[in-house]
N, CA and C atoms as a LAMMPS dump frame, in Angstrom:
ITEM: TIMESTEP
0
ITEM: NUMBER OF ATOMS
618
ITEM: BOX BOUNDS ff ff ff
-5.0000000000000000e+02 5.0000000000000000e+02
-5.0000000000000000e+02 5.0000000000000000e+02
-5.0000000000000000e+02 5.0000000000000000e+02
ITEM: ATOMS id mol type element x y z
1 1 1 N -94.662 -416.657 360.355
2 1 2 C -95.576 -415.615 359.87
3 1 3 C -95.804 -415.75 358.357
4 2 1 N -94.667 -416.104 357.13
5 2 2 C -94.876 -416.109 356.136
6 2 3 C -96.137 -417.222 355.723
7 3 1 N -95.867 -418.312 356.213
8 3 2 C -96.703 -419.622 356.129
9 3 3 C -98.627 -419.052 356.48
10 4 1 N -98.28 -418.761 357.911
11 4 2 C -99.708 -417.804 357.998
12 4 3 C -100.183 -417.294 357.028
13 5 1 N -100.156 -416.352 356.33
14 5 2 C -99.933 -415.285 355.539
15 5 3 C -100.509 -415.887 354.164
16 6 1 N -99.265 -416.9 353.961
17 6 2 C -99.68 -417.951 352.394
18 6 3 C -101.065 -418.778 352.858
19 7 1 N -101.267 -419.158 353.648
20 7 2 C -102.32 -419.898 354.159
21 7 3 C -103.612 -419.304 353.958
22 8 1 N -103.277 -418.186 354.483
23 8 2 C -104.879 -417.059 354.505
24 8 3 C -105.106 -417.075 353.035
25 9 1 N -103.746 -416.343 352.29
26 9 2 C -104.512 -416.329 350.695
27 9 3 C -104.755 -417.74 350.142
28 10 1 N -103.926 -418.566 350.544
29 10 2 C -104.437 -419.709 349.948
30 10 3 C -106.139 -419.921 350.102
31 11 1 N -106.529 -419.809 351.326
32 11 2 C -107.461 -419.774 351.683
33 11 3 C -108.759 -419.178 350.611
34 12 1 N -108.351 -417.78 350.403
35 12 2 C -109.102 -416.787 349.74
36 12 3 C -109.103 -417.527 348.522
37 13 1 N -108.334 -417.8 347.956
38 13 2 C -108.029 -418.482 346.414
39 13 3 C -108.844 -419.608 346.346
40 14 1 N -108.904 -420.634 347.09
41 14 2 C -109.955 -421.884 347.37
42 14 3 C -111.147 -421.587 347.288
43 15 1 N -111.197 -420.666 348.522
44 15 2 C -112.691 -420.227 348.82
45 15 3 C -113.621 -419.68 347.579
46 16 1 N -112.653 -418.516 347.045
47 16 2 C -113.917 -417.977 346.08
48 16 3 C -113.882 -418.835 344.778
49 17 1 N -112.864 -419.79 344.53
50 17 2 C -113.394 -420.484 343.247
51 17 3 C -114.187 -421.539 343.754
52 18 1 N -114.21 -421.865 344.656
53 18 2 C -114.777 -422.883 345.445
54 18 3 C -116.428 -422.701 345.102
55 19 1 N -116.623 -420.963 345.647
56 19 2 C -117.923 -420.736 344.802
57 19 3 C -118.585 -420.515 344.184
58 20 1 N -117.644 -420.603 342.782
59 20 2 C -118.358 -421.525 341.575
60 20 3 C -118.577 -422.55 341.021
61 21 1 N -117.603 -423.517 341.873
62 21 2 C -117.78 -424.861 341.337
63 21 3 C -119.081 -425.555 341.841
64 22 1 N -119.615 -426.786 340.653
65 22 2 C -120.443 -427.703 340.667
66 22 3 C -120.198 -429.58 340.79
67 23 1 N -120.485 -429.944 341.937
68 23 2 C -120.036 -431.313 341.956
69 23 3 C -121.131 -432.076 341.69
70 24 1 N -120.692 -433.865 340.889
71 24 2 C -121.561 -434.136 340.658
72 24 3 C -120.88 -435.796 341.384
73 25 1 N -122.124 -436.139 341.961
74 25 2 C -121.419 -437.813 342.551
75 25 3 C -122.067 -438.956 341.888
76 26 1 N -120.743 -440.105 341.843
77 26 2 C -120.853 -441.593 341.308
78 26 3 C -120.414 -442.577 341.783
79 27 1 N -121.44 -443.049 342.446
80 27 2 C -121.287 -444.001 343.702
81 27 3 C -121.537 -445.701 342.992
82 28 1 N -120.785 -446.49 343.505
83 28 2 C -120.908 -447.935 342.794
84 28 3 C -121.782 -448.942 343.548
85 29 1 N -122.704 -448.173 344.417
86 29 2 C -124.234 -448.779 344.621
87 29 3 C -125.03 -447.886 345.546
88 30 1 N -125.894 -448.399 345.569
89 30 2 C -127.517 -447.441 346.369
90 30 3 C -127.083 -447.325 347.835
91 31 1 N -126.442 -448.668 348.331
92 31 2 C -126.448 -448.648 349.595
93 31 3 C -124.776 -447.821 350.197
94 32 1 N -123.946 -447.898 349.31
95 32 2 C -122.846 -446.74 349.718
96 32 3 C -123.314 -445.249 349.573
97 33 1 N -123.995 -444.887 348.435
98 33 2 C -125.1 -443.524 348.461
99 33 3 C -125.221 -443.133 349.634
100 34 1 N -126.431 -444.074 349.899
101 34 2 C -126.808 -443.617 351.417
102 34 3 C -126.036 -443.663 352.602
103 35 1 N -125.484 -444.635 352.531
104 35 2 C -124.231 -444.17 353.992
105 35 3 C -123.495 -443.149 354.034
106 36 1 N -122.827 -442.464 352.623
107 36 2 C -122.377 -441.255 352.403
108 36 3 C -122.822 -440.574 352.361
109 37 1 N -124.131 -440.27 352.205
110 37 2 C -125.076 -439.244 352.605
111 37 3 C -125.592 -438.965 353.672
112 38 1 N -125.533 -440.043 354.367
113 38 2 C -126.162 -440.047 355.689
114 38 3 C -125.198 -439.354 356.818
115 39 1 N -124.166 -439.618 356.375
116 39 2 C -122.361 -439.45 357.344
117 39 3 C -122.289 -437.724 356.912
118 40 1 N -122.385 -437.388 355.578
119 40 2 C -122.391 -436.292 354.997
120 40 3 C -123.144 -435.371 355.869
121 41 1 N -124.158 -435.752 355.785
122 41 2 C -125.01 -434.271 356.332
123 41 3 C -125.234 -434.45 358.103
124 42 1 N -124.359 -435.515 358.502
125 42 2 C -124.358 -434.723 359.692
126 42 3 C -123.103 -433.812 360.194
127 43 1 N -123.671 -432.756 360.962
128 43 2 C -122.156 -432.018 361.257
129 43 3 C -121.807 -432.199 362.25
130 44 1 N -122.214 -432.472 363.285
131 44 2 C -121.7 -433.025 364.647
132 44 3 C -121.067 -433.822 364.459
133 45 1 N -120.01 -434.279 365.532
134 45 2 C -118.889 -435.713 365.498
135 45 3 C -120.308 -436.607 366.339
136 46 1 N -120.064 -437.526 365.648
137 46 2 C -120.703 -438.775 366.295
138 46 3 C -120.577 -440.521 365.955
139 47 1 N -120.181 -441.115 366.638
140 47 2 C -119.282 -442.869 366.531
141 47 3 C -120.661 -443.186 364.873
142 48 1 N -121.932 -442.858 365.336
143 48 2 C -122.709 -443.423 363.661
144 48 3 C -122.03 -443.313 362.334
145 49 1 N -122.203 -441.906 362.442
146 49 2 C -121.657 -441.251 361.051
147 49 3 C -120.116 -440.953 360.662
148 50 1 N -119.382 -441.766 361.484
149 50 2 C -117.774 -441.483 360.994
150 50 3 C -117.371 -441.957 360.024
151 51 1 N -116.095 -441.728 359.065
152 51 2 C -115.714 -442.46 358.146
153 51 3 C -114.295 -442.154 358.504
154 52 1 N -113.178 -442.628 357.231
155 52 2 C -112.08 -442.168 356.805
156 52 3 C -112.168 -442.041 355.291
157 53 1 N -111.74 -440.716 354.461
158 53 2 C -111.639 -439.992 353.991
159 53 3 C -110.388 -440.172 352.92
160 54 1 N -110.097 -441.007 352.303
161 54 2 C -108.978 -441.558 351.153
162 54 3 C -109.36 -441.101 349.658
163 55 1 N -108.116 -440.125 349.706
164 55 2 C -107.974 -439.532 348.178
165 55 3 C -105.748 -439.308 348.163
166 56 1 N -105.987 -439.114 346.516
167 56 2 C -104.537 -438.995 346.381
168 56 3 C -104.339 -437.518 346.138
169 57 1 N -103.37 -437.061 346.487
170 57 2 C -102.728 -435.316 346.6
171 57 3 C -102.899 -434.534 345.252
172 58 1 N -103.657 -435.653 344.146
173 58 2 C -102.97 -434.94 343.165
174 58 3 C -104.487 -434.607 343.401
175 59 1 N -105.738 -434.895 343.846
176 59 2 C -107.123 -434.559 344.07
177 59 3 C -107.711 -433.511 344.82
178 60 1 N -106.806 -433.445 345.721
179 60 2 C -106.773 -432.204 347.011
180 60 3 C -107.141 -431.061 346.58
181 61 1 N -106.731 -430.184 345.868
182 61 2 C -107.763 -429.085 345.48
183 61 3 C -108.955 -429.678 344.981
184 62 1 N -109.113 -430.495 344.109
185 62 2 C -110.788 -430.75 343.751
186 62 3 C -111.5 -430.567 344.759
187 63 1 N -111.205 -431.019 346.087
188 63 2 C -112.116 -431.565 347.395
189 63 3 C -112.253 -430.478 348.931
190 64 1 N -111.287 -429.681 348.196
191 64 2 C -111.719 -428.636 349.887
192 64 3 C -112.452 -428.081 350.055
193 65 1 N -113.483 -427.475 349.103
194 65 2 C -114.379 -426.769 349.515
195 65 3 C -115.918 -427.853 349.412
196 66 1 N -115.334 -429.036 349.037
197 66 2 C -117.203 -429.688 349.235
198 66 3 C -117.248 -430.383 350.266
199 67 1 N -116.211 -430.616 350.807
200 67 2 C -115.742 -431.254 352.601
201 67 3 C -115.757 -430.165 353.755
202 68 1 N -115.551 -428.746 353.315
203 68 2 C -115.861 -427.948 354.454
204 68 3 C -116.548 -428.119 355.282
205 69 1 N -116.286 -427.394 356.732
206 69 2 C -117.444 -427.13 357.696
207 69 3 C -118.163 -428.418 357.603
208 70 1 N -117.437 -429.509 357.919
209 70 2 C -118.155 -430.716 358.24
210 70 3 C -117.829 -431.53 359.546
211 71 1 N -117.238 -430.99 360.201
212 71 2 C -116.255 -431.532 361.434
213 71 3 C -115.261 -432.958 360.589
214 72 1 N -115.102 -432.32 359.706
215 72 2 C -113.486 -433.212 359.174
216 72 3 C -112.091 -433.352 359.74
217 73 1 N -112.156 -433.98 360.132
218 73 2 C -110.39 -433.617 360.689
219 73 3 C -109.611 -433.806 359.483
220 74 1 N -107.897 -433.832 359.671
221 74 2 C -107.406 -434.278 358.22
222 74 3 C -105.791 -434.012 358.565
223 75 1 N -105.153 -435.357 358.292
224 75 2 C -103.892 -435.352 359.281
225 75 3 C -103.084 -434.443 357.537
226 76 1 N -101.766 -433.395 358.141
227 76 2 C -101.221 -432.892 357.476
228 76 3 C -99.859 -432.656 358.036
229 77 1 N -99.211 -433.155 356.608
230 77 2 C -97.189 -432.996 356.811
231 77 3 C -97.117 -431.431 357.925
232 78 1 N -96.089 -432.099 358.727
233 78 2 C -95.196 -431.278 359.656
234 78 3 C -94.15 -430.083 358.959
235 79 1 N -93.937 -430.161 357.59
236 79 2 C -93.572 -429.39 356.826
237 79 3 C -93.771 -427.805 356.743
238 80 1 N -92.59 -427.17 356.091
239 80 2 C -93.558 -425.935 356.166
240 80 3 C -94.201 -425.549 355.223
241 81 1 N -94.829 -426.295 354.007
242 81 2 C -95.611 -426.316 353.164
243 81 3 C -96.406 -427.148 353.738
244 82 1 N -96.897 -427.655 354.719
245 82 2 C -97.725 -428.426 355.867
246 82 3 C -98.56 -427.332 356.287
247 83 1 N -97.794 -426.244 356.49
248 83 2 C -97.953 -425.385 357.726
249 83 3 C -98.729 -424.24 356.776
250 84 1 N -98.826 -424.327 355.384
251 84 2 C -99.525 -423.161 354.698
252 84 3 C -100.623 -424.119 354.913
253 85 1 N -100.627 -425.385 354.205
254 85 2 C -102.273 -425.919 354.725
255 85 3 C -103.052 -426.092 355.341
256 86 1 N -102.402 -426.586 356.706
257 86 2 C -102.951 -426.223 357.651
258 86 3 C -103.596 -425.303 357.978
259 87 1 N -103.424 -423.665 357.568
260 87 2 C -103.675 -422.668 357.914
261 87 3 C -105.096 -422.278 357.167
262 88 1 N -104.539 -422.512 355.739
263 88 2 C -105.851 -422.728 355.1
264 88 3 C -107.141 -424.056 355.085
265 89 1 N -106.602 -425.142 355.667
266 89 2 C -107.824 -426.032 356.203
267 89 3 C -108.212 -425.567 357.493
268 90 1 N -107.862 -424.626 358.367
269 90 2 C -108.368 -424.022 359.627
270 90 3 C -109.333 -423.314 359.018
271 91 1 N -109.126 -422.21 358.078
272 91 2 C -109.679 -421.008 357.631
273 91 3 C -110.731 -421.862 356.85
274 92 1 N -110.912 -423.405 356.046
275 92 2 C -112.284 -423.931 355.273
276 92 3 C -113.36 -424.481 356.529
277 93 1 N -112.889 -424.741 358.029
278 93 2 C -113.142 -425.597 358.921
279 93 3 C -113.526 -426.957 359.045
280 94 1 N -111.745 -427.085 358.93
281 94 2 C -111.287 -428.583 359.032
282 94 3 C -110.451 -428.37 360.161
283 95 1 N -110.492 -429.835 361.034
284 95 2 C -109.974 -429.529 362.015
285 95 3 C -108.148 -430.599 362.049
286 96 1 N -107.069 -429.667 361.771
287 96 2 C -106.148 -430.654 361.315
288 96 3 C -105.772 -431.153 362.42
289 97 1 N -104.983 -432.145 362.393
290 97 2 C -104.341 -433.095 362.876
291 97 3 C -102.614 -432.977 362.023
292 98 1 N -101.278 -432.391 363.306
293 98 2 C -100.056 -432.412 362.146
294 98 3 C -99.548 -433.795 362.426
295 99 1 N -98.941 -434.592 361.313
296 99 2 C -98.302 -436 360.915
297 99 3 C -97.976 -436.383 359.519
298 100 1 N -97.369 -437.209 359.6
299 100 2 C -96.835 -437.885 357.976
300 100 3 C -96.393 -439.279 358.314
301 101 1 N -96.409 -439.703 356.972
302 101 2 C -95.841 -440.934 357.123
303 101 3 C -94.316 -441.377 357.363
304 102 1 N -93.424 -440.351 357.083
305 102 2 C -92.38 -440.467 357.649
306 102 3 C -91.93 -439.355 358.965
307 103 1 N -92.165 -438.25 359.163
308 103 2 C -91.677 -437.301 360.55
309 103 3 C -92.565 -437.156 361.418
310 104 1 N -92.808 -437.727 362.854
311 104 2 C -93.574 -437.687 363.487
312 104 3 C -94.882 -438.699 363.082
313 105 1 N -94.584 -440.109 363.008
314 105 2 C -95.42 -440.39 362.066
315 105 3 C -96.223 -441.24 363.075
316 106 1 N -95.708 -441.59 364.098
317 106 2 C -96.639 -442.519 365.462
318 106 3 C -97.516 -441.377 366.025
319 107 1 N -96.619 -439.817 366.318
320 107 2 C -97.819 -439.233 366.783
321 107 3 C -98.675 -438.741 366.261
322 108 1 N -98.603 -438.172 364.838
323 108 2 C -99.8 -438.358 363.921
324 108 3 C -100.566 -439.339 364.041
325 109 1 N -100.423 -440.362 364.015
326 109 2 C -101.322 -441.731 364.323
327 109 3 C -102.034 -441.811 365.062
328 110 1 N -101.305 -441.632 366.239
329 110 2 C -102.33 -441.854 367.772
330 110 3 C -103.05 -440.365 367.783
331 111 1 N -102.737 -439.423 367.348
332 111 2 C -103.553 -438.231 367.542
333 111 3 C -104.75 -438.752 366.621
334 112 1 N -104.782 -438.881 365.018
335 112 2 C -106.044 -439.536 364.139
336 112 3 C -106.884 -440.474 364.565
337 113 1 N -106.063 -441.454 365.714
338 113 2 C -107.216 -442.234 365.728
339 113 3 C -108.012 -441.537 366.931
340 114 1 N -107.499 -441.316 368.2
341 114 2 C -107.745 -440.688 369.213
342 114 3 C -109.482 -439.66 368.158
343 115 1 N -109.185 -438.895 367.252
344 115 2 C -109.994 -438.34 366.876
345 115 3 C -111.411 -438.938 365.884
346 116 1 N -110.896 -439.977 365.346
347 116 2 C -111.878 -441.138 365.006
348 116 3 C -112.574 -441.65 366.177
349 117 1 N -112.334 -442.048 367.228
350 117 2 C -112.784 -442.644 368.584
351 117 3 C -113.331 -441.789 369.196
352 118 1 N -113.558 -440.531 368.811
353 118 2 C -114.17 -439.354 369.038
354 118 3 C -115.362 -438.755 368.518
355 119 1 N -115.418 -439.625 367.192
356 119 2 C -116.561 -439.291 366.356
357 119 3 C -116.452 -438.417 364.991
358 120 1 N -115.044 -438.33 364.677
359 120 2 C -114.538 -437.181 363.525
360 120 3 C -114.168 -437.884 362.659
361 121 1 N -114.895 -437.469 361.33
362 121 2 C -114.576 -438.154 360.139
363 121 3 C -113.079 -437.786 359.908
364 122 1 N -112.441 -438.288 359.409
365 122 2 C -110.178 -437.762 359.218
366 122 3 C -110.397 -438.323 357.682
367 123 1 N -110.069 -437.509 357.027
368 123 2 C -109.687 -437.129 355.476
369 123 3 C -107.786 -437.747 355.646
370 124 1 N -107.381 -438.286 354.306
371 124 2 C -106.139 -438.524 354.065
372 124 3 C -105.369 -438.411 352.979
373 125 1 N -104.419 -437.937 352.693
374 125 2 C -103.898 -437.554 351.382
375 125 3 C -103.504 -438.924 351.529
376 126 1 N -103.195 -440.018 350.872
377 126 2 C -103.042 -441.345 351.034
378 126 3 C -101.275 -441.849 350.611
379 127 1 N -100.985 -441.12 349.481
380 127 2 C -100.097 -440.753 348.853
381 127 3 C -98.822 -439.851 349.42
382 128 1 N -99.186 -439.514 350.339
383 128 2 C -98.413 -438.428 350.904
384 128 3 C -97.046 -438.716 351.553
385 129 1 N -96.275 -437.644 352.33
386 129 2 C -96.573 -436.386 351.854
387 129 3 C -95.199 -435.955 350.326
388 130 1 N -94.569 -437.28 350.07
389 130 2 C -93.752 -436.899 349.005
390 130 3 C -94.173 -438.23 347.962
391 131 1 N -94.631 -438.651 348.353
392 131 2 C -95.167 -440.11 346.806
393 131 3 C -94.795 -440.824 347.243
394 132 1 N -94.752 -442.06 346.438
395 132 2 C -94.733 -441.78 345.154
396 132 3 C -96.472 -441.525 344.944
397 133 1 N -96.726 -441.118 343.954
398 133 2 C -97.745 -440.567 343.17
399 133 3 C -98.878 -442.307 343.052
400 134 1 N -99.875 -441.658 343.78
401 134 2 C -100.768 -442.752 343.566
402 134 3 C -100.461 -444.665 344.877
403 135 1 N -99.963 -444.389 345.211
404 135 2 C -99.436 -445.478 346.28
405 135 3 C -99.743 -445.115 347.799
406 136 1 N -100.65 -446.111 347.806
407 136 2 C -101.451 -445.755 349.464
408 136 3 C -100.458 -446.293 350.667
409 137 1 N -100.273 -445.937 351.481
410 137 2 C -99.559 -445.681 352.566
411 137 3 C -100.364 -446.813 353.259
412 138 1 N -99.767 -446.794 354.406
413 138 2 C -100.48 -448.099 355.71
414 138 3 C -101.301 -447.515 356.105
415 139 1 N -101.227 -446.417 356.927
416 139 2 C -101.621 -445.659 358.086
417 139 3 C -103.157 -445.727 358.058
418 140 1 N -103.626 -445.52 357.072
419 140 2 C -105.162 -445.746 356.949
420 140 3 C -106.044 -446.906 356.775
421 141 1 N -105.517 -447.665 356.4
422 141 2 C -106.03 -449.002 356.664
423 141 3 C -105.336 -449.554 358.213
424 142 1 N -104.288 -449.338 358.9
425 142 2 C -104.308 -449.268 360.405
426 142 3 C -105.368 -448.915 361.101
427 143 1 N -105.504 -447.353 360.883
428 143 2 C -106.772 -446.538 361.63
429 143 3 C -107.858 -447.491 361.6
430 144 1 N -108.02 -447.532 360.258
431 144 2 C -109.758 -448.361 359.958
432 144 3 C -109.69 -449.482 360.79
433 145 1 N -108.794 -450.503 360.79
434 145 2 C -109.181 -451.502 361.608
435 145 3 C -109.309 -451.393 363.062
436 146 1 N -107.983 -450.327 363.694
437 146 2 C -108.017 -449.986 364.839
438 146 3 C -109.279 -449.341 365.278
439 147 1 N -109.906 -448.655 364.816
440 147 2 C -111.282 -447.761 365.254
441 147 3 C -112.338 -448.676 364.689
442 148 1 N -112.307 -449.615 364.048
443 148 2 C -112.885 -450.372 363.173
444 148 3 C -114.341 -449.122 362.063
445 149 1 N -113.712 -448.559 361.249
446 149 2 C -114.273 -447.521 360.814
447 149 3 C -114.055 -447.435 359.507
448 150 1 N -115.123 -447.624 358.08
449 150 2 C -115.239 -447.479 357.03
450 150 3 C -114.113 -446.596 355.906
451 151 1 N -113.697 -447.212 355.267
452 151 2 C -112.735 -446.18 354.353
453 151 3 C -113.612 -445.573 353.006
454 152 1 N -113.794 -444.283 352.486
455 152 2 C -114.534 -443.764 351.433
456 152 3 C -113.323 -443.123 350.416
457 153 1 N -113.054 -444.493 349.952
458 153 2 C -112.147 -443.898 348.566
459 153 3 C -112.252 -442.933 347.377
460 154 1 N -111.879 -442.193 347.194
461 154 2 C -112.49 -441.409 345.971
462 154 3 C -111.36 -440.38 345.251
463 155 1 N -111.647 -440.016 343.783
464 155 2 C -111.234 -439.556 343.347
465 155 3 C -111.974 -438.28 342.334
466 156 1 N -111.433 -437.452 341.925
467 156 2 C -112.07 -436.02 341.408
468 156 3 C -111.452 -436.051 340.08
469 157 1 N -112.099 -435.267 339.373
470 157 2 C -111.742 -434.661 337.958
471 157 3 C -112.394 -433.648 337.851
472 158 1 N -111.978 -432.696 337.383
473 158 2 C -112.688 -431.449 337.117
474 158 3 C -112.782 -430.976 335.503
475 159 1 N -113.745 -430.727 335.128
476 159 2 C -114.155 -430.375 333.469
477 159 3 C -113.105 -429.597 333.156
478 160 1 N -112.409 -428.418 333.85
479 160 2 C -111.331 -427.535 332.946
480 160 3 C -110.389 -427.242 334.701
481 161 1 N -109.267 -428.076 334.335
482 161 2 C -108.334 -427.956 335.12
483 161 3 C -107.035 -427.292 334.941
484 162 1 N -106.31 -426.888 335.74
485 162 2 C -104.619 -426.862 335.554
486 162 3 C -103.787 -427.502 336.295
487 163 1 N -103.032 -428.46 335.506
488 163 2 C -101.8 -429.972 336.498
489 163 3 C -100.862 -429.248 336.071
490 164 1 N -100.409 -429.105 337.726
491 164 2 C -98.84 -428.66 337.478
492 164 3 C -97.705 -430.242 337.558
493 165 1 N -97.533 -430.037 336.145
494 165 2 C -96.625 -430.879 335.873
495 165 3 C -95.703 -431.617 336.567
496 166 1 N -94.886 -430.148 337.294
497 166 2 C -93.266 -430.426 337.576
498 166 3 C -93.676 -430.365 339.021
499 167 1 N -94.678 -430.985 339.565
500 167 2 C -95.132 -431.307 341.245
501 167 3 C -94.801 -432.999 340.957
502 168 1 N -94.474 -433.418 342.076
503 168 2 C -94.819 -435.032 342.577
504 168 3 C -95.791 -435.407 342.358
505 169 1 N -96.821 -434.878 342.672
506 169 2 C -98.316 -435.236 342.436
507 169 3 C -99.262 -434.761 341.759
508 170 1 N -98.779 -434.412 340.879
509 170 2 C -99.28 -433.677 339.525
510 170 3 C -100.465 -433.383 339.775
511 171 1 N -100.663 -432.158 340.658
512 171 2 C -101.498 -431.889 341.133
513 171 3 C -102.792 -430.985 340.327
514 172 1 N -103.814 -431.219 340.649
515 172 2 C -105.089 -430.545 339.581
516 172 3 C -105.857 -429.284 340.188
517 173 1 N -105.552 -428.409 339.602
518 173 2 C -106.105 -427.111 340.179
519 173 3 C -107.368 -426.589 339.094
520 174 1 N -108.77 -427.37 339.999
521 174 2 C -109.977 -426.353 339.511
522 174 3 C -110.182 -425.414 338.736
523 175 1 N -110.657 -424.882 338.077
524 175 2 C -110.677 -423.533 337.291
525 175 3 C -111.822 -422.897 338.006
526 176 1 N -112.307 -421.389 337.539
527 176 2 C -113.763 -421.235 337.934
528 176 3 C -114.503 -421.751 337.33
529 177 1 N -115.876 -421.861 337.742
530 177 2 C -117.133 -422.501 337.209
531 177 3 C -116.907 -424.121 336.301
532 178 1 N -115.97 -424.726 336.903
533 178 2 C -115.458 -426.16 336.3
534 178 3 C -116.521 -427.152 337.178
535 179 1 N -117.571 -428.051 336.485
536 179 2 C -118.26 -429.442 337.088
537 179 3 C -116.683 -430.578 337.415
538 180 1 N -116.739 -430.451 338.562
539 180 2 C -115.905 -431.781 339.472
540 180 3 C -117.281 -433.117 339.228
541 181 1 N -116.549 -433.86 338.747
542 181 2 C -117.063 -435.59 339.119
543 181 3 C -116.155 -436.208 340.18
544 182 1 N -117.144 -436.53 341.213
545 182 2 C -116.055 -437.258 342.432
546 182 3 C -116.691 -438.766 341.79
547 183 1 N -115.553 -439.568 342.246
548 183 2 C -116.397 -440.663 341.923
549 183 3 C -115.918 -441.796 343.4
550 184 1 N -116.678 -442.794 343.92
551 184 2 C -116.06 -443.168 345.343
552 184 3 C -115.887 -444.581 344.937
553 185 1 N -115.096 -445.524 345.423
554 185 2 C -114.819 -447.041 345.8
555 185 3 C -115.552 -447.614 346.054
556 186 1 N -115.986 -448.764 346.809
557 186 2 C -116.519 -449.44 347.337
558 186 3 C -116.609 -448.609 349.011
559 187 1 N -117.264 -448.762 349.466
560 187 2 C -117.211 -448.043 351.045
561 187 3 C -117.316 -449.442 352.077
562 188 1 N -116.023 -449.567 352.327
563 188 2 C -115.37 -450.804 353.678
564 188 3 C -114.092 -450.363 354.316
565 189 1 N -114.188 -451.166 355.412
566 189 2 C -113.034 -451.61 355.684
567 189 3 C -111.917 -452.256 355.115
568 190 1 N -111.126 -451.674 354.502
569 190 2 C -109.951 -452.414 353.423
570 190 3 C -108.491 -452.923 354.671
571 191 1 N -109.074 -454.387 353.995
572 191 2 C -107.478 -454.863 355.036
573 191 3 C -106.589 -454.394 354.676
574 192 1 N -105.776 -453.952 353.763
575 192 2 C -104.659 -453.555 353.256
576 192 3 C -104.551 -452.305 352.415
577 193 1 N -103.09 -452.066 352.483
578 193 2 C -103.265 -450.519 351.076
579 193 3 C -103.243 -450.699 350.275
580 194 1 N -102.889 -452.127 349.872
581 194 2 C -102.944 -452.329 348.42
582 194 3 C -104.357 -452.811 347.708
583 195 1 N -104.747 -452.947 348.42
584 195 2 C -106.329 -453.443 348.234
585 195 3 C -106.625 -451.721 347.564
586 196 1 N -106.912 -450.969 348.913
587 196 2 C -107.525 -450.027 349.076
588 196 3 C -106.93 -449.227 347.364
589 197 1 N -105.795 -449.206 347.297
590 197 2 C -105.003 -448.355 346.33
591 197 3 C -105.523 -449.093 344.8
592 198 1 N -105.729 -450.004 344.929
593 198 2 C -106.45 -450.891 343.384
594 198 3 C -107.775 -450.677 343.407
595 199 1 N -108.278 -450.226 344.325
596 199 2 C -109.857 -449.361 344.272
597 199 3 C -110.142 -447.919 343.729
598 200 1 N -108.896 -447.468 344.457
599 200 2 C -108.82 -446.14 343.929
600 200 3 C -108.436 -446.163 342.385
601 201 1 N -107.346 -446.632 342.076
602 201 2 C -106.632 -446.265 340.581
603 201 3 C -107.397 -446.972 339.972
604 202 1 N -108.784 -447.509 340.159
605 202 2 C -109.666 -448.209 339.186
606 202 3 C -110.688 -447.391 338.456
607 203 1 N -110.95 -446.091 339.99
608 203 2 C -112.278 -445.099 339.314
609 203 3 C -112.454 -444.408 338.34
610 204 1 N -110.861 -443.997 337.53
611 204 2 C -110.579 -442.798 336.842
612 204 3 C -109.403 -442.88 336.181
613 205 1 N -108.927 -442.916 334.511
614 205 2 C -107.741 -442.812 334.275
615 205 3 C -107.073 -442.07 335.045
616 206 1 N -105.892 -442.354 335.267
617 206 2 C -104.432 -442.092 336.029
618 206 3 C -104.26 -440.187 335.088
């Protein structure tokens, strides 16, 4: 019940700064634009428009409210700080998926892809769910090849933030009325995480 509870306000807390923020996108060509736009505005699940969804934890507030209500799925720690997010990615409408890279970490897997093969874009904290900070995990470059399905790397900054320091993932909390710059990777299939992870830590000082 407590987790519930934190979830909902978490929720409320997202939501209404959520609507003041302004995003602005920087894509590293015309033709990733349009595929992300194209995937973007549809809301139905459908095998065309799927992706996977790669950002690091410390980005995660930048990104929940401009991913809403998109039929996102988005695999999340079994934890019970799992279990406040969850509650509040139910309440943005995202549809989670619980897993990690270490507890329960095959059936997280087969549940994500199962939902990729379905037509649902799956968002990933990449980094997760304890770090290290900035170091991409397998699991998503698995998926991608297994579903054979595009990875959209990206990272956020927001004009007036607050990083809590003494987190793992020095995480960045939005302000009101703060312009977010997302900025995205290359949009492929990345054989590896280390590939994928030298794409990411390229867009944006650390």
């Amino acid at each position: 019940m407590r987790e519930k509870t934190l979830g909902f306000i978490a929720f409320l807390i997202v939501r209404f700064i959520g609507m003041t923020l302004r995003y602005q996108l920087h894509f590293k060509s015309k033709e990733d634009e349009a595929f992300f736009q194209k995937c973007f505005q549809e809301k139905q699940p459908t095998i065309e428009t799927k992706y996977l969804l790669s950002f690091f934890h410390q980005d995660e507030l930048c990104l929940l409210n401009y991913f809403k209500n998109r039929n996102m799925s988005v695999l999340i720690s079994t934890s019970k700080d799992g279990e406040i997010m969850n509650r509040a990615a139910m309440f943005l409408g995202y549809k989670p998926v619980r897993g990690s890279s270490s507890k329960k970490a095959v059936s997280g897997l087969i549940a994500a892809i199962k939902k990729v093969r379905a037509g649902y874009k799956m968002a990933f904290a990449v980094d997760g769910p304890r770090g290290p900070i900035f170091k991409v995990k397998d699991g998503i470059c698995a998926i991608a090849k297994k579903t054979e399905t595009k990875i959209i790397g990206i990272r956020a900054i927001a004009s007036s933030q607050k990083i809590f320091k003494k987190s793992w993932s020095q995480a960045k909390f939005p302000l009101p009325f703060a312009k977010i710059d997302v900025y995205f990777a290359p949009i492929k299939i990345y054989e590896t995480s280390s590939d994928l992870e030298q794409a990411m830590c390229q867009l944006i000082d650390r």
